[in-house]
C-alpha positions in Angstrom: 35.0 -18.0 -69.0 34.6 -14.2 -68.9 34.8 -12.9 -64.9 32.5 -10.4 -64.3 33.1 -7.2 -64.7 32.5 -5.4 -61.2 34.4 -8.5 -59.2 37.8 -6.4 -59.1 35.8 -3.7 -57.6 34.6 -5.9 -55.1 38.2 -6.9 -54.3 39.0 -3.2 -53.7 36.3 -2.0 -51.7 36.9 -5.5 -48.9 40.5 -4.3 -48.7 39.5 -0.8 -47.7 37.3 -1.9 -45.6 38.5 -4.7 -43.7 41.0 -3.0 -41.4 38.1 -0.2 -40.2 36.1 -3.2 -39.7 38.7 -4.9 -37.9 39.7 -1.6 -35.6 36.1 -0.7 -34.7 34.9 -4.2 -33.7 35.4 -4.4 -29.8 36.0 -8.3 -29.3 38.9 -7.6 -31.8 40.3 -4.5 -30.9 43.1 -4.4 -28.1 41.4 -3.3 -24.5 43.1 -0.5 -23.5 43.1 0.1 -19.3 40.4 1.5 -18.1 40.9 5.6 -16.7 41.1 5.9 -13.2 38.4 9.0 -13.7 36.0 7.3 -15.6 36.5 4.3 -12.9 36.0 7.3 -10.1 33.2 8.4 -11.5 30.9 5.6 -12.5 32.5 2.8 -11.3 32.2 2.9 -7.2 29.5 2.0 -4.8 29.5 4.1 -2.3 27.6 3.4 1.3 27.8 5.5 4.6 28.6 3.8 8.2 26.1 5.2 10.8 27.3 5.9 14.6 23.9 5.5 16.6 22.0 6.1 13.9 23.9 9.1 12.6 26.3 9.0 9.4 29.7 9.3 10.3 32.0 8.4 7.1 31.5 7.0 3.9 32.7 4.3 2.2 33.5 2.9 -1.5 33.6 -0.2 -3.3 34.6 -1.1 -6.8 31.7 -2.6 -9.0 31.9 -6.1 -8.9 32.6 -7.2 -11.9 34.2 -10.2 -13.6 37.0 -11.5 -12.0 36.6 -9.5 -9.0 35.6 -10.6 -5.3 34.8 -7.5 -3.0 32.2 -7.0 -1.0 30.1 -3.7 -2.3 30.0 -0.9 -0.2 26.8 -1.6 1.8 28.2 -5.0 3.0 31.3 -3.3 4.1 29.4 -0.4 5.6 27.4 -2.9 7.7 30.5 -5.2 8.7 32.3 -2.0 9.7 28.9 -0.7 11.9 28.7 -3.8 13.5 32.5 -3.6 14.7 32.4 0.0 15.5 28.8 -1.1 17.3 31.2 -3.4 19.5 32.4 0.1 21.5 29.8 1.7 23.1 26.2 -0.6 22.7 25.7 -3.7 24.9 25.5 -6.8 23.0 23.0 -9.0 23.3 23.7 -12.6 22.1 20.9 -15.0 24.4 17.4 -15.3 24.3 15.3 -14.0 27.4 15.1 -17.8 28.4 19.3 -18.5 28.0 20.0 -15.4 30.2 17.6 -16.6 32.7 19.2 -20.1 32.7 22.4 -18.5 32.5 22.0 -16.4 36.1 20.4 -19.5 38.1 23.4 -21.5 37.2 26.3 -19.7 37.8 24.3 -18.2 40.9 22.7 -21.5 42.6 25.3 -24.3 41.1 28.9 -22.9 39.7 29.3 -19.5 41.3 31.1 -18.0 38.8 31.5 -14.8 37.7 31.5 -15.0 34.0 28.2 -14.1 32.4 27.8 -14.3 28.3 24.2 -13.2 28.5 24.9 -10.4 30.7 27.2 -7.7 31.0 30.6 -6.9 28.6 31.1 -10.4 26.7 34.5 -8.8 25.4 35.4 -6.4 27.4 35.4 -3.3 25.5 32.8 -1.4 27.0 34.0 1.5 29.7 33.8 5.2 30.0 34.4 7.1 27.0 38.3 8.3 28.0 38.9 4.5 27.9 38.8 4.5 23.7 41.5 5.9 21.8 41.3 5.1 18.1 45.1 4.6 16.5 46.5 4.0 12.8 48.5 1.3 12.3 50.1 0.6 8.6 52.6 -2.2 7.6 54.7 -1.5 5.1 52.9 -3.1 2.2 49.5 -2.8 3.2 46.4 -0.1 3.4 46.4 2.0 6.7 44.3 0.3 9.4 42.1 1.9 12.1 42.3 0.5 15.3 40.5 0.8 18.7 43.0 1.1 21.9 41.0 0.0 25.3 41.8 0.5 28.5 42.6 -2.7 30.3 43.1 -4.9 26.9 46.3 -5.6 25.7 44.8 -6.4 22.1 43.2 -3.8 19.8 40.0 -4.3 17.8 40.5 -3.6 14.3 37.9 -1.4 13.1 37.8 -0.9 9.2 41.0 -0.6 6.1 41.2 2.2 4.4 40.9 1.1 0.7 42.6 3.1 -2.3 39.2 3.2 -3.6 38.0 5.3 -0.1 41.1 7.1 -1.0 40.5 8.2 -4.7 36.8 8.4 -4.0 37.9 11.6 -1.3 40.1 13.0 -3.0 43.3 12.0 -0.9 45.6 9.7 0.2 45.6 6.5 2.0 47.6 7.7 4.9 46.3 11.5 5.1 41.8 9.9 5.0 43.5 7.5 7.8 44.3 10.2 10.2 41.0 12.6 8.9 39.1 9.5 10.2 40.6 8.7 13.4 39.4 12.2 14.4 36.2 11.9 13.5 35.6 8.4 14.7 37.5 8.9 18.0 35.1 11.8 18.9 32.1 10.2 17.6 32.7 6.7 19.7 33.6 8.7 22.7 30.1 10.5 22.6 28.3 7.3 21.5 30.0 5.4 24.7 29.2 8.5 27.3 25.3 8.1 25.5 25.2 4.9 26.7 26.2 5.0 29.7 23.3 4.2 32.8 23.2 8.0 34.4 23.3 9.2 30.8 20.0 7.1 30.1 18.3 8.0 33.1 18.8 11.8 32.6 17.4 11.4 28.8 14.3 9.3 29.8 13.6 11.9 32.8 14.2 14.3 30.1 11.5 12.5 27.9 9.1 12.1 30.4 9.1 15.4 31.8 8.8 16.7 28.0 6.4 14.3 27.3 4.3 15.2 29.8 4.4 19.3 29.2 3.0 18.0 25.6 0.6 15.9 26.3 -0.9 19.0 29.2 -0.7 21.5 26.3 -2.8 18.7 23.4 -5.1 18.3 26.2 -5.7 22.1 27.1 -5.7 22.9 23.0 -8.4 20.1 22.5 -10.6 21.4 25.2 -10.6 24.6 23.8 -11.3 23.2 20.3 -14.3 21.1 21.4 -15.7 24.5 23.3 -15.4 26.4 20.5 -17.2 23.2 18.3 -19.9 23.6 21.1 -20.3 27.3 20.9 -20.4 27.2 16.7 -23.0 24.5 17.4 -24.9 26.3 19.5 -25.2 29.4 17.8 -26.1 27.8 14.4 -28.8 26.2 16.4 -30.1 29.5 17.7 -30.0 31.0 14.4 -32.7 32.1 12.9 -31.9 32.8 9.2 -28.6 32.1 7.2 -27.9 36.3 7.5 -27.0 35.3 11.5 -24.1 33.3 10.7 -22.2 35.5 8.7 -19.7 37.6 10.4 -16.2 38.6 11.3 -16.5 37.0 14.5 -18.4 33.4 13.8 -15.4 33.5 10.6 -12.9 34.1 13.3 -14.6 31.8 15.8 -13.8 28.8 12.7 -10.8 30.1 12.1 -9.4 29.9 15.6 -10.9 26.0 15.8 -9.1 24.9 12.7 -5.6 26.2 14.6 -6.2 24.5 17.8 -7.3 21.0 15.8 -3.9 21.6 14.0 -2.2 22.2 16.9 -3.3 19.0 18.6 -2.5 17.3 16.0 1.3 18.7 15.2 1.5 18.1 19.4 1.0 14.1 19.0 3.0 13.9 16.4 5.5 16.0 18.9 5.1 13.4 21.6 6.0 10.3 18.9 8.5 11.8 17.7 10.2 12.9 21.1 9.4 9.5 22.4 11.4 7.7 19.5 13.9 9.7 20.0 14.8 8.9 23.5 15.6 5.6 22.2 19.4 5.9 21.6 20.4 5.3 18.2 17.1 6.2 17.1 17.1 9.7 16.6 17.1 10.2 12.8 14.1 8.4 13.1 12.5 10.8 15.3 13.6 14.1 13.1 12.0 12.2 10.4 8.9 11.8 12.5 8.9 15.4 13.6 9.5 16.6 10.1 6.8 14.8 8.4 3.9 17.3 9.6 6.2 20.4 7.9 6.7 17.7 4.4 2.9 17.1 4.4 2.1 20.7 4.8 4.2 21.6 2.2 3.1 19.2 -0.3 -0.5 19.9 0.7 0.1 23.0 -0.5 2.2 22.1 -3.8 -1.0 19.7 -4.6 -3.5 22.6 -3.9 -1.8 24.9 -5.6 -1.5 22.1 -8.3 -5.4 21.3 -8.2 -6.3 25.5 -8.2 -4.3 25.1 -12.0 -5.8 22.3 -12.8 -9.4 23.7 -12.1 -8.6 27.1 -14.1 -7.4 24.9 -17.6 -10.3 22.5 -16.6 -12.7 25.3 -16.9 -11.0 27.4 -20.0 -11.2 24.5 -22.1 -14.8 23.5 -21.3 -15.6 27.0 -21.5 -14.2 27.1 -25.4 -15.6 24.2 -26.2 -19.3 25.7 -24.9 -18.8 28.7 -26.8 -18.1 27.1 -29.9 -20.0 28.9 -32.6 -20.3 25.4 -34.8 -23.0 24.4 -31.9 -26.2 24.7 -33.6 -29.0 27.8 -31.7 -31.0 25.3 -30.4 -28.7 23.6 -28.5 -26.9 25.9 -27.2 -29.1 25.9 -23.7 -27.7 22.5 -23.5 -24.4 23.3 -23.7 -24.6 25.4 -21.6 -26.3 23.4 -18.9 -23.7 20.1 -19.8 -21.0 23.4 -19.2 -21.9 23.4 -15.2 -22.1 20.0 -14.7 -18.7 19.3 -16.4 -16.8 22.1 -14.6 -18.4 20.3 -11.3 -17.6 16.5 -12.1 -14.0 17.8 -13.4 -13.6 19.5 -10.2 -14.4 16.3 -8.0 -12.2 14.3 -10.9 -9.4 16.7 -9.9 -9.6 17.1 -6.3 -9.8 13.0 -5.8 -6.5 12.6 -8.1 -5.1 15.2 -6.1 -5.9 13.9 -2.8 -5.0 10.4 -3.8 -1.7 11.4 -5.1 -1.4 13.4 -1.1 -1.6 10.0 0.3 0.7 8.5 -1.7 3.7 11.0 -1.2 2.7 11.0 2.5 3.5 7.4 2.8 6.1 7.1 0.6 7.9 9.0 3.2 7.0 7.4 6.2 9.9 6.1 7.7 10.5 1.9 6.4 7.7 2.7 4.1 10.3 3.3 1.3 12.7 0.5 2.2 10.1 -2.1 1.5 11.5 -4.6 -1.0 10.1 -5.5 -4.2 8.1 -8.5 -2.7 6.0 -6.4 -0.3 5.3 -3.9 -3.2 4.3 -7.1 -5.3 1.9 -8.3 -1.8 0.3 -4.4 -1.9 -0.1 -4.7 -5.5 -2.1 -8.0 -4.7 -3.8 -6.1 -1.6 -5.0 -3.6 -3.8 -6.4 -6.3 -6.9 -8.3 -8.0 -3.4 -9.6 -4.4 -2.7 -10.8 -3.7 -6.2 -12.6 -6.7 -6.2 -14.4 -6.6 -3.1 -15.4 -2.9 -3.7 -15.8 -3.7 -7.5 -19.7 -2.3 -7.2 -18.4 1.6 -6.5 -16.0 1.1 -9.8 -18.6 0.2 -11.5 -20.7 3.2 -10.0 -17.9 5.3 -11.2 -17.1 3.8 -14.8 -21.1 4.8 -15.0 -21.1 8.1 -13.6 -18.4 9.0 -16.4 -20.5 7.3 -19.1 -23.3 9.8 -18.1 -21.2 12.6 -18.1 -19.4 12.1 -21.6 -22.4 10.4 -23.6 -24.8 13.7 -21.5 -27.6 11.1 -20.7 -29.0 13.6 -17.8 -27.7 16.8 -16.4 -28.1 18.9 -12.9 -32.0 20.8 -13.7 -32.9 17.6 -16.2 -36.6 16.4 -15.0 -35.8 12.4 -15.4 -37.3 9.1 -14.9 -35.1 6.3 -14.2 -36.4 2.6 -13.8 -39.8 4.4 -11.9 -38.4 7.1 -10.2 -39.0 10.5 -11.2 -37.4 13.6 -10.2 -35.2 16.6 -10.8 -31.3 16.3 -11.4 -29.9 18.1 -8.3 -26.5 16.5 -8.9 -24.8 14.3 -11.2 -21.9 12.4 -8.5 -18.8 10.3 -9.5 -21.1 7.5 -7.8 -24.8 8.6 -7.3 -27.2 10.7 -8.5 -29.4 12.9 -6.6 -33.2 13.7 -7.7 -35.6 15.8 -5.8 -38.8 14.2 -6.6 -42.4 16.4 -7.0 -43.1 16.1 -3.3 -39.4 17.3 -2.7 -38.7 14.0 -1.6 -34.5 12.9 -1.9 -34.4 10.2 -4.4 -30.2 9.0 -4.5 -30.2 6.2 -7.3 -26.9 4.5 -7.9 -25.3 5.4 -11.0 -25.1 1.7 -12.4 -28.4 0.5 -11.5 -29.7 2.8 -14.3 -31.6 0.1 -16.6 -34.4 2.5 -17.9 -33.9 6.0 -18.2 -36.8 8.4 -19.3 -35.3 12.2 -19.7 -37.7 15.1 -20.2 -35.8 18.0 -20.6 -33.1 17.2 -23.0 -32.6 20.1 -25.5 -36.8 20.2 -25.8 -39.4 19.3 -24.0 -42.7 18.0 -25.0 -46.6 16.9 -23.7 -48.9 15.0 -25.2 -52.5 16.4 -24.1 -55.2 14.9 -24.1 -58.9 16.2 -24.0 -61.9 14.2 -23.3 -65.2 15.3 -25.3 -68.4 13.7 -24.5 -69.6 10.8 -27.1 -72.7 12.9 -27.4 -71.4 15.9 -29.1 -73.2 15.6 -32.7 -70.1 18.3 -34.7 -67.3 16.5 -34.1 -65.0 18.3 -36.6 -67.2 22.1 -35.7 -65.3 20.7 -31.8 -62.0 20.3 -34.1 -62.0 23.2 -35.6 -62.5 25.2 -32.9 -59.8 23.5 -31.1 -57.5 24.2 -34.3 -58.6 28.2 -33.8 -57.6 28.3 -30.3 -54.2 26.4 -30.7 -53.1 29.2 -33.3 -53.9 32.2 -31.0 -52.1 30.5 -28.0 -49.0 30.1 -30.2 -49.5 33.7 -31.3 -49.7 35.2 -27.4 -46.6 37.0 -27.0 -46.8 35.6 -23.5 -46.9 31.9 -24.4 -45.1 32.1 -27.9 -41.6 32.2 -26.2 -41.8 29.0 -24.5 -42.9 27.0 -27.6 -40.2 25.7 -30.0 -43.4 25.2 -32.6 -46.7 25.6 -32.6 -49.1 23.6 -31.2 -50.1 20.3 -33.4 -53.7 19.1 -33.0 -53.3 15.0 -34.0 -56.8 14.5 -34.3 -59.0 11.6 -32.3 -56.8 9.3 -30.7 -59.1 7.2 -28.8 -62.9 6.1 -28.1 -64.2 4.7 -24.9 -66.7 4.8 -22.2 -64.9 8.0 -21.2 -65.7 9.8 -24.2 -63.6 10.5 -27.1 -60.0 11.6 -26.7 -58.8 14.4 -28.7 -55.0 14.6 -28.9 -52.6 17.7 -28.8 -48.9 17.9 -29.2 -47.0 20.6 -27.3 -43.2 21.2 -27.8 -41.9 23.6 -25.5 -38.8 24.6 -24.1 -37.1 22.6 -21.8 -38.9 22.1 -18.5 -41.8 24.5 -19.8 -44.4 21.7 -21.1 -46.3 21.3 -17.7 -46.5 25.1 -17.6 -47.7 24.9 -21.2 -50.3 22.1 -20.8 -52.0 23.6 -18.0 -52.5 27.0 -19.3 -53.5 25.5 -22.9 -56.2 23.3 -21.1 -57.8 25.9 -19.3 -58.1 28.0 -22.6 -59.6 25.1 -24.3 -62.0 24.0 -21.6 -62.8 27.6 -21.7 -63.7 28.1 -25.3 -65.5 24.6 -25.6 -67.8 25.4 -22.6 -68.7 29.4 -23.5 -69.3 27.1 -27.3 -71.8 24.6 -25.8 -69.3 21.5 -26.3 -69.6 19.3 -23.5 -66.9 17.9 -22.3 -66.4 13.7 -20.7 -67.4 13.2 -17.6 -63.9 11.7 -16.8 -60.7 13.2 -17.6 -57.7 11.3 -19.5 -54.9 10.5 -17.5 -51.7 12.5 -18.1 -47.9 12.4 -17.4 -47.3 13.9 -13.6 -46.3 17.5 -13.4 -43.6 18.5 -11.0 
């Protein structure tokens, strides 16, 4: 049997190939030990420990991985807070109810006087001289930082210094050992003379007394906001014509109210802030607080300046597309009136995003806001379905205002009849609509609830009138043609001819009845101009049919409603 010719080849190539196949697949290949930079630099979890509050050192952790058991850095950051906590804040290890029944029976019954509830459970509390933090090393081990009291003949271990702390600093076990015992010696000192009772009674005096000056100068700045509110009142009331408001001084008047209603508000947020941080331990929390007013200013003006961008792209674009040559003469009138309301609804569109992306970087940064877990960001998510669904009707007022807008069923100066209700388009809303009926009546009709719309004024306009002749007139078409001759010199008046889009089409009879016999004229006019239109075009023709010796019916024909 003959072998094929290309299996030699084949041979050849899978012994050329096998040992690159064999060095570049990693289950094969030998693991080489990993580089201590590459382990520095993406390998460590890194946590800091907090002295009342405050970061004092920072602490690493390798990765856990397989095969390995330590605790990441944020466990050991907490472990070593809690034991550093040991120095200078009271524990607390009873209910309210257990210290109670703690103090009646070793008052009243055993006389004793060791309390648990109560007082120093392990005796390390004392005035800050007491505290001297030492290194201690054996000779195989990491250094260890210790806590020397005053009065106990045992220290209180307070954290190892790791190799990875080491590398992650850049030095060595023994020299990080002594940076620390520094840093944390100084730090517990001040943390255990915070604590201490005269210490807390000076800072809540302190408080108070601050507290107080603030809350004097809110109440001084809102009295002077609400008499400037009265005084802008009263003077618009007094008014007599729009020209009496304007001013330097009424602008300055406004001006200077805004400030003082800022001010009261940047003073409570003052008095929070100071009050949270007379708590000890609590004052990073407070310089949050009294920073947020500066981060909210700031990214209120980052968003406006954002929104001001917006507006000026929003309205180049819309104003190429309404200049677009392709748009046909006729329409452009339309397009132009579309033009403004688009630049307005895009406007509202841009300031709500805006604002609703303001609210959400406010609290993001309120403080335990951005902890939150994954659950309660899962139970706000659910909040916010139970929200939607409940205020389902103003979405759907919404998702209709936009349909109106894009598919340009009405527009702001559109005369418009929806399900009965006539009126002029006065503004086209995210929600609502607004029409100002004939009698300058305020119609506001619901964007959804639009089931039949009627619009007059798109693009054209046009009438249908109608005008009654008596049965008895004998020359019907001698009435036509007359009627014929005075349609063609209206649509020939220079005056008239303007506002017509085509001339006037007489339709003939359209009706018979006990009112006389209805003659029927088509008007097509420019939009908004066919009331104008039918009214002068009836006069002419009552006109000419009366000086003829037409009579006319005794009733007239009922037409649409002018505005």
């Amino acid at each position: 049997m003959r072998r094929p010719w290309y299996l030699p080849l084949l041979l050849a190539l899978s012994c050329l190939l096998l040992p690159a196949a064999w060095a570049s697949d990693p289950a094969s290949a030998p693991t080489a030990p990993p580089d201590p930079v590459e382990r520095l630099a993406g390998s460590y979890d890194v946590a800091p420990v907090r002295i009342l509050g405050i970061p004092a050192i920072s602490v690493a952790s390798p990765v856990v991985g397989p095969g390995e058991g330590s605790p990441d850095a944020r466990r050991r950051a907490s472990v070593i807070e809690g034991n550093l906590s040991l120095l200078y804040r009271p524990q607390t290890l009873c209910s309210g109810g257990e210290a109670v029944a703690e103090a009646v029976l070793e008052t009243l019954v055993l006389g004793g006087p060791d309390r648990l509830c109560t007082g120093d459970p392990w005796n390390v509390l004392g005035t800050p001289q007491d505290l001297r933090v030492v290194v201690t090393q054996s000779a195989p081990g990491p250094p260890v930082l210790e806590a020397r009291l005053k009065g106990r003949p045992e220290a209180l271990p307070l954290l190892t210094v790791t190799a990875a702390d080491a590398r992650l600093h850049g030095q060595t076990p023994t020299a990080l050992a002594a940076r620390w015992r520094q840093l944390l010696q100084r730090r517990l000192r001040h943390a255990r003379l915070t604590m201490q009772p005269d210490q807390l009674a000076i800072r809540l005096q302190a408080t108070l007394a601050a507290e107080l000056f603030l809350a004097l100068s809110a109440g001084l700045s809102f009295w002077g906001w609400s008499h400037l509110r009265a005084r802008l009142r009263a003077r618009q009331q007094s008014a007599q014509t729009a020209a009496d408001l304007q001013g330097l001084r009424p602008q300055l008047l406004m001006l200077l109210g805004r400030l003082l209603f800022l001010a009261v508000l940047v003073q409570l947020v003052m008095m929070l802030a100071l009050g949270v941080t007379a708590i000890p331990g609590q004052i990073p929390l407070g310089m949050a607080l009294l920073m947020q007013p500066i981060a909210v200013l700031f990214k209120l003006l980052l968003l406006g300046l954002v929104a001001f961008l917006l507006r000026l792209l929003a309205a180049f674009v819309l104003r190429q597309w309404v200049s677009s040559l392709r748009v046909p003469f006729e329409e452009r009138a339309r397009r132009d009136q579309r033009y403004r309301n688009l630049v307005q609804a895009s406007q509202r569109l841009i300031d709500l995003g805006c604002i609703a992306v303001l609210v959400i970087l406010v609290l993001a940064d309120i403080p335990g806001i951005s902890e939150l877990s994954f659950n309660a960001v899962l139970a706000g998510g659910a909040l916010l379905g139970g929200l939607a669904i409940a205020f389902q009707g103003l979405l759907r007022d919404f998702v209709a205002g936009l349909v109106v807008l894009v598919d340009d069923h009405y527009a702001v100066g559109d005369w418009v009849e929806i399900d009965g209700l006539e009126g002029d388009v006065v503004d086209v809303g995210l929600l609502v609509t607004v029409l100002r009926a004939a009698d300058q009546r305020v119609v506001v009709v619901q964007n959804s609830s639009c089931q039949r719309l009627v619009n007059h004024t798109k693009i054209r306009s046009g009438i249908d009138v109608v005008l009654p002749l008596a049965v008895t007139n004998a020359d019907l078409p001698g009435a036509l043609a007359l009627i014929r001759a005075e349609l063609e010199l209206f649509a020939s008046d220079p005056l008239w001819s303007l506002e017509q889009m085509a001339p006037p089409q007489l339709r003939g009879v359209n009706g018979v009845g006990p009112l006389g016999i209805q003659v029927s004229v088509m008007l097509t006019t420019r939009t908004g101009r066919q009331w104008a239109c039918q009214r002068e075009l009836l006069a002419r023709l009552v006109t000419r049919l009366q000086r003829e010796g037409i009579a006319l019916a005794g009733a007239s024909a009922a037409v649409l409603p002018a505005p």
